[in-house]
C-alpha positions in Angstrom: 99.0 14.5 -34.2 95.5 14.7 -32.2 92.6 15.6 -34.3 91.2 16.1 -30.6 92.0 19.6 -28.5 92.5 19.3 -24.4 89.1 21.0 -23.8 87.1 19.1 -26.3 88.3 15.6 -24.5 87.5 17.2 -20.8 84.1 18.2 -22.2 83.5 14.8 -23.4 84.7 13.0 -20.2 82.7 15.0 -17.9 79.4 14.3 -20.2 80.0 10.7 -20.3 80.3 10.7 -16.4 77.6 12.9 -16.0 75.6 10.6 -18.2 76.4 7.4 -16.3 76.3 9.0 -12.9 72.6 9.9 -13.9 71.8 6.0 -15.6 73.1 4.5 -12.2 71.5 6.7 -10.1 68.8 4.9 -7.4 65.3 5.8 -8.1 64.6 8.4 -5.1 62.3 5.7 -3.3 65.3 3.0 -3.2 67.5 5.2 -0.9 67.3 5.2 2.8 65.4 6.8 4.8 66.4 8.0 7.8 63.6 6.7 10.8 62.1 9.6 12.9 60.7 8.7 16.0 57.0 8.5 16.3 55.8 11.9 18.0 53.1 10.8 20.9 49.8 12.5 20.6 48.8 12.3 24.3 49.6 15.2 25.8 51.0 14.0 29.0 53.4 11.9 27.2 54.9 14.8 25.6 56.4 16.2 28.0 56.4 16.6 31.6 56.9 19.9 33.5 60.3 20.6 35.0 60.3 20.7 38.6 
């Protein structure tokens, strides 16, 4: 006989994965960044006018 119901076990297993999804999560200035092109500040490099 379980002293445990269905619900109380689910609850428990999505805290404890909750709980070490948040331990093992990268700090926010570990992940990568995606690179953006440096934007040119001359004007005549930033675009050209179509012909």
């Amino acid at each position: 006989m379980f002293v445990y119901s269905t619900a109380a076990v689910q609850a428990e297993m999505k805290y404890r994965q909750e709980r070490i999804r948040r331990d093992f999560q990268r700090p926010l200035w570990f992940r990568k960044r995606v690179p953006r092109p440096p934007q040119p500040c001359a004007p005549e490099l930033r675009a050209r006018p179509a012909m």
